[in-house]
C-alpha positions as CSV (number, residue, x, y, z in Angstrom):
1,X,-30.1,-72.3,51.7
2,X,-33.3,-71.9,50.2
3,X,-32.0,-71.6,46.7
4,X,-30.1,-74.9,47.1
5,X,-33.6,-76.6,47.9
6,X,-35.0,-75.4,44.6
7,X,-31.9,-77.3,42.6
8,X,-33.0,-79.6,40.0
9,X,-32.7,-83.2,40.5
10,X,-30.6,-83.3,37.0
11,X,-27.1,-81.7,37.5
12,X,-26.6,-81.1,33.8
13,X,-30.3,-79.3,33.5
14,X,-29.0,-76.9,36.4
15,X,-25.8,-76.2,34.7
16,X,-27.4,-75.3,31.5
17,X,-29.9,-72.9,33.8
18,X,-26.7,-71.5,35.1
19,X,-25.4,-70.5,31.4
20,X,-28.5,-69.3,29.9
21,X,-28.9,-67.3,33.2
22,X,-25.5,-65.6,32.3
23,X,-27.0,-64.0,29.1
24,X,-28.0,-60.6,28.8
25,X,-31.6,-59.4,29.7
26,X,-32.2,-63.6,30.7
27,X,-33.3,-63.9,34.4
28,X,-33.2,-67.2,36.1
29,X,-36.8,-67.7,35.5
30,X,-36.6,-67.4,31.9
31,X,-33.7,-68.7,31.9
32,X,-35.6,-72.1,33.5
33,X,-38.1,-71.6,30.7
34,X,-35.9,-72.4,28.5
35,X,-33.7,-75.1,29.6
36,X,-37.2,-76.4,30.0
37,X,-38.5,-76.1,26.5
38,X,-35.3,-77.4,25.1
39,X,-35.8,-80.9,27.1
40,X,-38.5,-81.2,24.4
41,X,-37.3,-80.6,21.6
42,X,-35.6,-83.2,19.2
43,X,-32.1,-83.9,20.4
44,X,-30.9,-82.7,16.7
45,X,-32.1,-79.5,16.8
46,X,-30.2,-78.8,19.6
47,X,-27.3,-80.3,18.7
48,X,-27.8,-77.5,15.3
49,X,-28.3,-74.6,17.7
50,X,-25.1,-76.1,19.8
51,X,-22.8,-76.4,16.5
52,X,-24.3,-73.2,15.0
53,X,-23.0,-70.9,18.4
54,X,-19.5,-72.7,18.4
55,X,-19.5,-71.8,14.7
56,X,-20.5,-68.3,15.1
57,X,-17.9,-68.4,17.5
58,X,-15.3,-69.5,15.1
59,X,-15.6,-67.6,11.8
60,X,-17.1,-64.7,13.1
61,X,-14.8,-61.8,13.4
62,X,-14.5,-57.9,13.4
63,X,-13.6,-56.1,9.8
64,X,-10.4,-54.1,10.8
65,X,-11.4,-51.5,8.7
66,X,-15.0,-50.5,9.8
67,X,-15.2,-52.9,12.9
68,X,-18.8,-54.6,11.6
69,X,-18.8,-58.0,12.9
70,X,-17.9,-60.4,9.2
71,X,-16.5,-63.0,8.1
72,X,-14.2,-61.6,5.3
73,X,-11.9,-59.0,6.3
74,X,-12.7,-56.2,4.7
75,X,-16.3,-57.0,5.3
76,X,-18.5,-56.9,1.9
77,X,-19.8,-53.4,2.3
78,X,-15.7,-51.9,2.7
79,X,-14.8,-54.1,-0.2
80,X,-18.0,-52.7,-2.6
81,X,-16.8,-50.8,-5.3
82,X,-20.3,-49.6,-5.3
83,X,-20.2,-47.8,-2.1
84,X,-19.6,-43.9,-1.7
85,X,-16.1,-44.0,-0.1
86,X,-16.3,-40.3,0.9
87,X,-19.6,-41.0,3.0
88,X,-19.1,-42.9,6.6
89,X,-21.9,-42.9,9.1
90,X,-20.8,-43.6,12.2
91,X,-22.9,-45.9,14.3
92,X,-22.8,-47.7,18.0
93,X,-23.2,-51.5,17.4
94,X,-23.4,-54.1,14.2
95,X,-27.3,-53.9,14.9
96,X,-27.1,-50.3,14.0
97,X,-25.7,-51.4,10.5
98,X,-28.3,-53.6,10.0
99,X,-31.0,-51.4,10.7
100,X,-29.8,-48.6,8.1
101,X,-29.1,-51.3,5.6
102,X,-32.3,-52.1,5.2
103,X,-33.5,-49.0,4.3
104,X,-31.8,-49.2,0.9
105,X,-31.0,-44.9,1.2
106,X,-27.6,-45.3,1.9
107,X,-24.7,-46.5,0.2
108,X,-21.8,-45.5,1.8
109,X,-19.7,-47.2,4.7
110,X,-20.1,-47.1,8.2
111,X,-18.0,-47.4,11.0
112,X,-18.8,-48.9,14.2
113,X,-17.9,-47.5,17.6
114,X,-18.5,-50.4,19.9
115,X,-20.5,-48.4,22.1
116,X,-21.0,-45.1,23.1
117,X,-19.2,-42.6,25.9
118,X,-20.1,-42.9,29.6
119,X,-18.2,-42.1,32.2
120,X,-20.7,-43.6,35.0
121,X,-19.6,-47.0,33.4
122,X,-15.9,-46.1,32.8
123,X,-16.1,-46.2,29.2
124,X,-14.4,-43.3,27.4
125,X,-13.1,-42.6,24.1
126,X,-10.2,-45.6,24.8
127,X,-12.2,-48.1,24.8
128,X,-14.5,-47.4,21.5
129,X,-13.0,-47.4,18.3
130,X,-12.6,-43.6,18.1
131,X,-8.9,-43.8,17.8
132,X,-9.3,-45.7,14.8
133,X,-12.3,-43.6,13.4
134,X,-10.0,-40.9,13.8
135,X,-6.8,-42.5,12.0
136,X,-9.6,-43.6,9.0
137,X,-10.9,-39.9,8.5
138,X,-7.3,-38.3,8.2
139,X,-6.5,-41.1,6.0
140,X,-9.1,-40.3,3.9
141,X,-8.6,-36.1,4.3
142,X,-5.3,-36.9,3.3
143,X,-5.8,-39.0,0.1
144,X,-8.8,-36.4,-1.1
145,X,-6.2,-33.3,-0.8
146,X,-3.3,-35.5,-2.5
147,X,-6.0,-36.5,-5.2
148,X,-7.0,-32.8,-6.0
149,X,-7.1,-29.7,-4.4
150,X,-10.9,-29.2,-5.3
151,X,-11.8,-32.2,-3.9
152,X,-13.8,-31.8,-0.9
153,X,-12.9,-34.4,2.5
154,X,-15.1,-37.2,3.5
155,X,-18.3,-36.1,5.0
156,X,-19.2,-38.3,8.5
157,X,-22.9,-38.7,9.4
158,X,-23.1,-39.3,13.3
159,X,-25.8,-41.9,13.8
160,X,-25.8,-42.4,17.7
161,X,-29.0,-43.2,19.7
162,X,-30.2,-40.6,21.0
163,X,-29.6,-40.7,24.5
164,X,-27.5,-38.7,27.0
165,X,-24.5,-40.6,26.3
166,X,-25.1,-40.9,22.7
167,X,-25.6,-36.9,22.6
168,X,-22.2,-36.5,24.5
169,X,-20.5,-39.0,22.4
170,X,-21.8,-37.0,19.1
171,X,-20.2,-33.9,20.4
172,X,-16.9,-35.5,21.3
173,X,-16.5,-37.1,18.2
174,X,-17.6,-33.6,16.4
175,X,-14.9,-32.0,18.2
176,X,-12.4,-34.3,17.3
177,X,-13.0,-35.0,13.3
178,X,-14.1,-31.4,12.3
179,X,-9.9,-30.5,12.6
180,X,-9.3,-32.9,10.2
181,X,-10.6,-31.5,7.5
182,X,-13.5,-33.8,7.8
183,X,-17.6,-32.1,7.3
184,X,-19.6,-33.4,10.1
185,X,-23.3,-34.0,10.1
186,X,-25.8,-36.0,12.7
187,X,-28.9,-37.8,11.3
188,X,-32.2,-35.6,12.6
189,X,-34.1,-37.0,15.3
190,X,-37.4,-35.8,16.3
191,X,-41.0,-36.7,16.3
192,X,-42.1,-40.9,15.2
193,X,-44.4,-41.6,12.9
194,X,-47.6,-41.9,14.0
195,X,-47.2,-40.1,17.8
196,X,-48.9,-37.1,19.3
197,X,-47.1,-34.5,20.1
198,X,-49.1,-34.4,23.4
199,X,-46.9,-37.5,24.5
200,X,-43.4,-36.3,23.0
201,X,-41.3,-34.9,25.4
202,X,-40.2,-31.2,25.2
203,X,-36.3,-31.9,24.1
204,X,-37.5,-34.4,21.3
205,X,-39.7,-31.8,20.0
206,X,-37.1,-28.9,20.2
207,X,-34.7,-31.2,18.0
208,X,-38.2,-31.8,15.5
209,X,-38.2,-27.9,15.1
210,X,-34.1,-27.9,14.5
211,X,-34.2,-30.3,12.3
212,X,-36.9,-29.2,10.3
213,X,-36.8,-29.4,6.3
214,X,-39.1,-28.2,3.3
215,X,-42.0,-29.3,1.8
C-alpha cells in the first residue's frame, strides 16, 4: 500500500511513531515531528522523560476519597486540617483541581467526577464517580445532624464546564444530592473578561444576567 512505502527505513523509529500516534489530540504527522526531534536530543534526556512516564505510572494513583490523581491516599488537600470540610466543589477532571487551586479563593475539598454525562458516548452516571459522591455527601449529612441539630449539611458547589453535557450532568447530580440534605449551588458562568457582548452568544449572556451580583 501506499502507507507501507512511506515506512521508515529504522523499525524502532516507526514503532515509536506508532505510540506517540496513539496519544490523544497527536496525529501521525505530529506524531513524526516528534519522534523526529527526539533523534536529536541527548540520549539522557530521553532516557529522564522514559523513566519519568514509567514512574508516573508507578506511584501515581487516585485518592479514594475525592478521586484527584496523588500519591498519598488521602491526597494532601483531604488530609488538610486547614480545609472547610463542609464545602466540596465538584469538578470533571484533576486539571479542574488545578485550575481552582490556583486561584487561592477556595479552601475546601473537591471531588472529581471522571468526566461528565453523555449518553451519545455511553457514559452515564455508572461510570463517573457519582455513586461515590453520593455515599460522601450522606456521610457527611449524617455526621452534621449527629454532631448538632443546628448544624447546617455540607454545601456542594457544581463546577462542570459549561457545555451540554456538563449542564445535564449539573442537573442530575442536583437532583440527586438536594434529598440528602445536602445545599446545592453551581459556580456562575457568563461573560469573559475582556469580550464584547457583540460576540457572546445569546445563552452565555442569559446565564451573565442570572447570575448577576451587586456592586
Amino acid at each position: 500500500t501506499g502507507r507501507d512505502r512511506m515506512l521508515y527505513t529504522s523499525e524502532a523509529l516507526e514503532r515509536a511513531i506508532e505510540q506517540l500516534n496513539g496519544l490523544p489530540t497527536i496525529g501521525r504527522k505530529t506524531a513524526q515531528r516528534i519522534a523526529l526531534w527526539m533523534l536529536k536530543q541527548p540520549a539522557g534526556d530521553i532516557a529522564a522523560l522514559a523513566a519519568s512516564l514509567v514512574e508516573m505510572k508507578e506511584r501515581v494513583a487516585y485518592c479514594t476519597s475525592c478521586w484527584n490523581i496523588t500519591e498519598s491516599d488521602p491526597c494532601p488537600i483531604c488530609d488538610s486540617a486547614k480545609r472547610n470540610r463542609s464545602l466540596v466543589c465538584v469538578v470533571e477532571e484533576p486539571t479542574d483541581v488545578l485550575a481552582i487551586e490556583k486561584t487561592n479563593d477556595f479552601r475546601g475539598l473537591y471531588h472529581v467526577l471522571g468526566g461528565v454525562i453523555n449518553p451519545l458516548d455511553g457514559i452515564g452516571p455508572e461510570e463517573l464517580k457519582v455513586r461515590e459522591l453520593l455515599e460522601r455527601i450522606g456521610k457527611m449529612t449524617g455526621d452534621a445532624l449527629e454532631e448538632s441539630v443546628e448544624e447546617a449539611g455540607p454545601e456542594v458547589i457544581l463546577a462542570l464546564n459549561p457545555s451540554v453535557e456538563g449542564e445535564m450532568t449539573t442537573l442530575y447530580l442536583a437532583k440527586m444530592l438536594r434529598p440528602l440534605g445536602a445545599r446545592v449551588t453551581r459556580i456562575a458562568s457568563g461573560v469573559p473578561m475582556g469580550s464584547a457582548l457583540e460576540y457572546i452568544d445569546e445563552a452565555t449572556i442569559a446565564r451573565a444576567l442570572e447570575g448577576r451580583t451587586n456592586v
